[in-house]
C-alpha positions in Angstrom: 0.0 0.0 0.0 2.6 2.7 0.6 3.9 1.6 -2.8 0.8 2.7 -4.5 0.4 6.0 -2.8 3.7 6.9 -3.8 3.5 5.9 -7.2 -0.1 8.0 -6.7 2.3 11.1 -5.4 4.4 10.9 -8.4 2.0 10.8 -10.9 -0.2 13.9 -8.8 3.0 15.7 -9.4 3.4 14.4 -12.5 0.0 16.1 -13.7 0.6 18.9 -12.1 3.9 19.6 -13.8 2.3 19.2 -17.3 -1.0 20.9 -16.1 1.3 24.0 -15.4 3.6 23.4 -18.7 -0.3 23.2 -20.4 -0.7 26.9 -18.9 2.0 28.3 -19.9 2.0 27.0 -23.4 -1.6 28.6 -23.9 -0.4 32.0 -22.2 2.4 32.0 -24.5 -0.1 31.0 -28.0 -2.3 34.0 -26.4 0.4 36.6 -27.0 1.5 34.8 -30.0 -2.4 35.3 -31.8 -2.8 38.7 -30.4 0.6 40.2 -32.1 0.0 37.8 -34.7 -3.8 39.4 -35.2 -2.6 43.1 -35.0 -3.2 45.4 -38.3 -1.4 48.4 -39.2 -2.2 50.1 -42.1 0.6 49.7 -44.5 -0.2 53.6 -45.8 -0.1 55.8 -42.2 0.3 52.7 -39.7 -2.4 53.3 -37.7 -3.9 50.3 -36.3 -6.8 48.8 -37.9 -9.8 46.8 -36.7 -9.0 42.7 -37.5 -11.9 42.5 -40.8 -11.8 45.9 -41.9 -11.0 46.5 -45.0 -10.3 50.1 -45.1 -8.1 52.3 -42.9 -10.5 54.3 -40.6 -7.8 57.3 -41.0 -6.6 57.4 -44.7 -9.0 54.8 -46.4 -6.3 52.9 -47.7 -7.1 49.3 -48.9 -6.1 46.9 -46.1 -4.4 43.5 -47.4 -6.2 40.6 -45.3 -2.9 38.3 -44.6 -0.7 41.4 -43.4 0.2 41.6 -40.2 2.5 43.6 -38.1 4.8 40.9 -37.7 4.7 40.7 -41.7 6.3 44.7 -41.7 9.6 45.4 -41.4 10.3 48.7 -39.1 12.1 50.2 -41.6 8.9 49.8 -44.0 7.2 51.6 -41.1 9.6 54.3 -40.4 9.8 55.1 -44.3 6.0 55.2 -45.1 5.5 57.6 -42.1 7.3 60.4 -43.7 4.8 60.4 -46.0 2.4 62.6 -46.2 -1.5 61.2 -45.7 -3.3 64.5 -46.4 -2.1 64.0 -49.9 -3.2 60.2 -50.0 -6.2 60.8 -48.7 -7.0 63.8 -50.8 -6.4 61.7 -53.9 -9.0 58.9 -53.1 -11.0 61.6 -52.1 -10.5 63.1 -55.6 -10.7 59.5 -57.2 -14.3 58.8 -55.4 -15.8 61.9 -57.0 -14.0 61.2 -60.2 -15.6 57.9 -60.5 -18.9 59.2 -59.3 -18.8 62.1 -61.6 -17.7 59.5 -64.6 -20.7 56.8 -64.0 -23.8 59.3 -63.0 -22.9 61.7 -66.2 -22.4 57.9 -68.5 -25.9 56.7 -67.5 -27.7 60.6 -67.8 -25.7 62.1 -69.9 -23.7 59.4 -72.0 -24.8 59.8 -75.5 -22.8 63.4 -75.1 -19.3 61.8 -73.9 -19.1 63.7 -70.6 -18.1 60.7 -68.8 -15.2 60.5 -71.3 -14.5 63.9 -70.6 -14.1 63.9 -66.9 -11.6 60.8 -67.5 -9.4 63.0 -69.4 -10.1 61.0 -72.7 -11.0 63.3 -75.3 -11.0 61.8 -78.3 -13.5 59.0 -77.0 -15.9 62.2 -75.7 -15.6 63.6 -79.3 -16.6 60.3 -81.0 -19.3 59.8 -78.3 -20.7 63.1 -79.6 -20.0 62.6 -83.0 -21.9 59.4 -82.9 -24.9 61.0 -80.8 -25.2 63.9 -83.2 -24.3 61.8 -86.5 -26.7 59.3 -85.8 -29.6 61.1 -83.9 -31.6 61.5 -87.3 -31.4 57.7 -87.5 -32.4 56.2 -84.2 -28.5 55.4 -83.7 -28.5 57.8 -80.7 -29.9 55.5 -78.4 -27.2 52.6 -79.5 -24.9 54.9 -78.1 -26.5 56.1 -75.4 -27.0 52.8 -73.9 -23.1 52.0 -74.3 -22.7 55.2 -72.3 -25.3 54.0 -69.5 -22.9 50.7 -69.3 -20.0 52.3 -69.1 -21.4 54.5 -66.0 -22.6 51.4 -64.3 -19.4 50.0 -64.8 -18.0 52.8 -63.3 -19.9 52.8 -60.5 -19.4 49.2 -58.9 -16.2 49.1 -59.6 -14.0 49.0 -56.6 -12.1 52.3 -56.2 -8.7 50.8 -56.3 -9.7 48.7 -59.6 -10.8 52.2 -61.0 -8.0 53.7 -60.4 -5.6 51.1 -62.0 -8.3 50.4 -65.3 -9.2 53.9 -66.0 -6.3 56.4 -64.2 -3.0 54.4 -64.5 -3.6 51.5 -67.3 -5.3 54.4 -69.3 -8.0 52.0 -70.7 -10.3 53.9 -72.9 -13.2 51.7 -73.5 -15.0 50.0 -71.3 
């Protein structure tokens, strides 16, 4: 009998060795997931909600694998000498572009001022040229239903997309 409580003894302390080991192993994973889960915004490195997928501050798109642990410092240091007022002032300046662009393609399309606001004047003059060359013959509202694509187009397409179709990739049609 003393045999068994002592073998009893050991393994009490046995479990309560690994027990302990268990809780500090979980502690540890804790701190692990919370850096681990902890978004900075790779434009002004403010931290940002976990499932957001824009910056509160700038609206800059928010990648959903980065992570802080993902960001070098030096990435950090150099992006905050950048100015955000100037960032944010261009997607403010895209957003009204783009809404500009689609709600003048679906009322006004047949004339080209969507093309216009884009910068692309050659398409507005061959939108107009097609409205006015055509008007006699019905062709008008041919055109004037591309135009009304193009606006919708414009108008659900994310604001980052937009930018790279229509502002940087220069795509003149659709």
């Amino acid at each position: 009998m003393p045999k068994s409580n002592k073998d009893k003894d050991s393994y009490q302390e046995e479990v309560d060795s690994l027990k302990a080991e268990l809780e500090r192993l979980k502690a540890k994973e804790d701190i692990n997931n919370f850096k681990e889960k902890t978004i900075f915004c790779s434009n002004c490195n403010t931290e940002v909600r976990i499932g957001s997928k824009y910056c509160a501050k700038c609206g800059t798109v928010i990648g959903q694998n980065k992570s802080s642990n993902e960001m070098a410092s030096k990435d950090r240091l150099n992006s905050a000498k950048t100015s955000t007022v100037n960032d944010s002032i261009e997607i403010n300046d895209l957003k009204s572009k783009r809404l500009s662009a689609g709600l003048c393609g679906i009322l006004l399309g047949g004339f080209g001022v969507h093309k216009f606001i884009l910068g692309y004047n050659q398409q507005g003059y061959i939108y107009l040229g097609a409205f006015i060359g055509t008007f006699c013959f019905g062709g008008f509202l041919l055109v004037s239903l591309l135009a009304l694509v193009e606006g919708i187009i414009y108008l659900t397409m994310p604001i980052d997309q937009f930018k790279r179709t229509y502002i940087d990739n220069k795509k003149e049609w659709f």
